[in-house]
C-alpha positions as CSV (number, residue, x, y, z in Angstrom):
1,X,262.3,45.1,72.5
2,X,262.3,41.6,71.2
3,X,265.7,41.1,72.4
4,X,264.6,42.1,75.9
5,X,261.7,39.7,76.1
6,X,263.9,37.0,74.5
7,X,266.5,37.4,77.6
8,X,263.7,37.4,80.4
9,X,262.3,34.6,78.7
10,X,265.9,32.7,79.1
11,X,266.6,33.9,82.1
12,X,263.3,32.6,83.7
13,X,263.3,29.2,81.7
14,X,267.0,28.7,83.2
15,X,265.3,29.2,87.4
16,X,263.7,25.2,86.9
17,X,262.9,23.6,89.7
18,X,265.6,21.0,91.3
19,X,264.0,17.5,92.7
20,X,266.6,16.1,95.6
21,X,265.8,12.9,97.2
22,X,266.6,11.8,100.7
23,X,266.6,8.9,102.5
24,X,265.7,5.4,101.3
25,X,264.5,4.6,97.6
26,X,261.8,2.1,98.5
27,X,260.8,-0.7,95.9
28,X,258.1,-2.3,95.9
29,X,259.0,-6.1,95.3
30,X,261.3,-5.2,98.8
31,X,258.9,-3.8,100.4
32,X,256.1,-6.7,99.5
33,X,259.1,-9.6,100.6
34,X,258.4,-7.9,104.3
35,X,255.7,-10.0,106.0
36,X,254.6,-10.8,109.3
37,X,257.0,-13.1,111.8
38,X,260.4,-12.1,109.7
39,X,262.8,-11.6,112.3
40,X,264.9,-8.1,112.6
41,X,268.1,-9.6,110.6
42,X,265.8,-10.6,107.8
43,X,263.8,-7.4,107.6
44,X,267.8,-5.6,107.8
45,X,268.5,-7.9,104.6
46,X,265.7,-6.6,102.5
47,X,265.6,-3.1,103.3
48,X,268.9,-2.2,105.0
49,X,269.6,0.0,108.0
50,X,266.4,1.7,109.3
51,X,266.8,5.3,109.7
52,X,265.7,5.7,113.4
53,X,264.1,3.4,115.7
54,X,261.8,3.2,118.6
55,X,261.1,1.2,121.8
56,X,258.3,2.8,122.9
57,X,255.2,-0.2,123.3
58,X,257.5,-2.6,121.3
59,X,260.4,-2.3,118.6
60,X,260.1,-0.7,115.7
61,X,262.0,0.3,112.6
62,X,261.4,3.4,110.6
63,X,262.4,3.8,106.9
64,X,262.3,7.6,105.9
65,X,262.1,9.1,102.3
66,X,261.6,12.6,101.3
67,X,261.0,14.5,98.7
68,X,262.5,18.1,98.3
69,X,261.7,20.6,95.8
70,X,263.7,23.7,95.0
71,X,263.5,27.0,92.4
72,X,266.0,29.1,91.9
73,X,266.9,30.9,94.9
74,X,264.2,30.5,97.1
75,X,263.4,27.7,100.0
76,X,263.4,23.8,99.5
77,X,260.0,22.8,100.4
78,X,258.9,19.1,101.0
79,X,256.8,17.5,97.9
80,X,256.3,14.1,99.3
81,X,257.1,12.1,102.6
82,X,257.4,8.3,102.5
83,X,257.6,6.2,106.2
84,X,257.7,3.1,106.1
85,X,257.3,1.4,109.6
86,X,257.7,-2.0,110.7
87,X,256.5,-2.7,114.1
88,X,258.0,-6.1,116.5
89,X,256.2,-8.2,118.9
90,X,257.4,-9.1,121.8
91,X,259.4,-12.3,119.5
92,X,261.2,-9.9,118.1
93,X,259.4,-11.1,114.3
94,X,257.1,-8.8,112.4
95,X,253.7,-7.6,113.8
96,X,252.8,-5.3,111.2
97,X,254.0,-3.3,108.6
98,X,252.6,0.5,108.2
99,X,252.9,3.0,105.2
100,X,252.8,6.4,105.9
101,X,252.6,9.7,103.5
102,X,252.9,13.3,103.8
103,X,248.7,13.5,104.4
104,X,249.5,11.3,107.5
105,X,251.6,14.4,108.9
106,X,255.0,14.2,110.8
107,X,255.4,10.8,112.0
108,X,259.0,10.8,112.8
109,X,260.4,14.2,114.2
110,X,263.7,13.8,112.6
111,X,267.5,15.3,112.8
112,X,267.8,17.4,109.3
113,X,271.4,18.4,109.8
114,X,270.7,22.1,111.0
115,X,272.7,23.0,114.4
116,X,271.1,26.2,115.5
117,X,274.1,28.9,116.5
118,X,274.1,30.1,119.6
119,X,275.0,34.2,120.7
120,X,274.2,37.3,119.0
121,X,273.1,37.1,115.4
122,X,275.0,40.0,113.4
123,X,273.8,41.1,110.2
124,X,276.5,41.6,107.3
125,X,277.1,45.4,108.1
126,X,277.9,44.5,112.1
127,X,279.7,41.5,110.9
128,X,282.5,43.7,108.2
129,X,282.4,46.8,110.5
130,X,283.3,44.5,113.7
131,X,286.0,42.5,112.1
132,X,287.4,46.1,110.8
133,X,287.6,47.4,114.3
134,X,288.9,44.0,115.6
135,X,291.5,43.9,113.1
136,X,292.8,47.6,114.4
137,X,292.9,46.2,117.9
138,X,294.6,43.3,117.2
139,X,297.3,45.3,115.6
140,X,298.3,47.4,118.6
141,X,301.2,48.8,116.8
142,X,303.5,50.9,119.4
143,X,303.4,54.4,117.9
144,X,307.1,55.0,119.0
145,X,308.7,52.1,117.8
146,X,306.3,50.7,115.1
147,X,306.4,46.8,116.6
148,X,303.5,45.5,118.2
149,X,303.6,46.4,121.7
150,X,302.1,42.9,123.4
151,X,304.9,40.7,122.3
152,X,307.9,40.7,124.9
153,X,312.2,41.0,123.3
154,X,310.8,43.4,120.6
């Protein structure tokens, strides 16, 4: 009995959880060096490549971090979103420099490096039985000779 509630116990205590992070680590004595009329090289210096931009009512550049947790088998969900926009004027320096957080909801729809598959979508039975029955098809052995019938000089 106590060796069966020892194993559970060590079998739960080894499903932690797994923190990934994604995108930019943001620092704070970077992000405080960003202030308004910087030009677009200067912000690139401090805080890199922005993730995505926009042109829409001015330029912008959007820094993305996210937080993913993960236990055991089951889902990744998001524990914490980080944006950190900085808008352009019409100069091409800063305007204005906005924080957002995961309470501010999805600022930035962006790509997460899932292509959806197009066509039927077989479960694991149709999948093994389909590539058996494939398989016999694409052996096409002729019964008189025992060579495959398709190729040509055999």
């Amino acid at each position: 009995m106590l060796a069966a509630l020892l194993t559970g116990v060590a079998t739960l205590s080894a499903c932690g959880a797994q923190i990934d992070r994604h995108g930019h680590v943001f620092i704070d004595v970077d992000l405080d060096q960003i202030k308004p009329g910087m030009s677009k090289k200067e912000v690139e210096t401090v805080l890199g490549s922005p993730d995505t931009t926009s042109t829409i009512g001015g330029d912008a550049f959007y820094y993305i971090s996210t937080t993913q947790k993960t236990i055991a088998f089951l889902k990744p969900y998001e524990v914490d979103r980080q944006v950190i926009a900085v808008y352009f004027d019409g100069r091409q320096t800063v305007r204005d420099v906005a924080h957002y957080g995961k309470k501010d909801g999805i600022v930035v729809n962006y790509y997460k490096g899932e292509t959806p598959a197009r066509g039927k979508d077989l479960s694991f039975v149709e999948q093994i039985f389909g590539n058996i029955a494939n398989r016999r098809k694409l052996k096409g052995s002729s019964p008189s000779s025992g060579t495959p019938a398709d190729i040509p000089g055999t």
